[in-house]
C-alpha positions, -999 to +999 in steps of 0.1 A: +046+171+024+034+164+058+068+169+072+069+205+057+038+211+076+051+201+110+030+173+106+043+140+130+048+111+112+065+079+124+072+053+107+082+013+114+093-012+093+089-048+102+114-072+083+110-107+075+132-128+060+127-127+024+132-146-010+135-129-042+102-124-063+102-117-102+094-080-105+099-048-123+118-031-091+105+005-102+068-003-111+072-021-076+084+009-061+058+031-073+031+009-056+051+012-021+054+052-025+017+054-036+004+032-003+027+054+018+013+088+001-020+074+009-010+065+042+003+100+047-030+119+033-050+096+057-028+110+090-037+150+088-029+152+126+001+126+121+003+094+133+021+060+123+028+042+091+041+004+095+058-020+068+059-052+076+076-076+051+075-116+052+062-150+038+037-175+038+027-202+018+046-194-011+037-159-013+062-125-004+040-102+017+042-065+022+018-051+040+016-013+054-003-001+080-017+038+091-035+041+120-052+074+100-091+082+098-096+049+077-125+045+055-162+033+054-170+000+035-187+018+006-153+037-004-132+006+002-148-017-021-140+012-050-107+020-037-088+006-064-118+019-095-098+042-123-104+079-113-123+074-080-104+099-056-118+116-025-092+138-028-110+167-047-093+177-082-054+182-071-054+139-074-057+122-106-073+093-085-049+066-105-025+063-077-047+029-064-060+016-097-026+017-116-009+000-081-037-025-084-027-033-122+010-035-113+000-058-090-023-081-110+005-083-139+029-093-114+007-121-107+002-107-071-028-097-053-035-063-032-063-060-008-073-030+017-087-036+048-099-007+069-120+005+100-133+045+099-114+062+127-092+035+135-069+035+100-064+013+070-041-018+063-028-019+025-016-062+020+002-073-013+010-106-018+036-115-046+046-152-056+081-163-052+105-164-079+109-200-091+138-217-085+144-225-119+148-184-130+176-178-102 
């Protein structure tokens, strides 16, 4: 990993107060360690990863944040496509598009924003669990 390559990496975690949300906690985790390896392979001199966690409007939100080489609008919009990678053959290029289905079944939403040079911002929004399932 970047570590094992002397490679700098910080990371910050932001921490909101936050209800519970219906989930599968291991598909869940998956989609965290696959916006963090992404995070990571967008750093190659280093640099910062952020997790922020809160709500609004009756939405959990997770967002995380590189400040990497980020990416032009024409590989954003087909960031999350089955088997687009720019990461040459060692990638199976799933990592996004299964996240993105994980996602969508947990009747969330995930959307990228990013800016080349200046790094990329992964947002998921999950609904709260309903009172009634607690």
């Amino acid at each position: 990993g970047a570590q094992a390559k002397g490679i700098p990496i910080e990371v910050r975690t932001i921490k909101g107060e936050l209800p519970q949300v219906m989930g599968n906690p291991s598909e869940l985790r998956e989609v965290l360690f696959n916006l963090f390896v992404n995070s990571i392979d967008a750093m190659p001199e280093g640099g910062t990863v952020t997790f922020r966690t809160g709500q609004e409007n009756g939405h959990v939100f997770i967002e995380t944040s590189d400040n990497g080489i980020g990416m032009p609008e024409t590989i954003r919009q087909r960031i999350f496509d089955p088997f687009f990678t720019t990461k040459g053959v060692q990638r199976s290029g799933l990592g996004l598009s299964v996240s993105y289905g994980i996602i969508r079944r947990h009747n969330g939403e995930i959307q990228v924003k990013s800016q080349e040079g200046r790094g990329t911002t992964f947002m998921i929004k999950l609904p709260l669990a309903e009172e009634e399932l607690l």
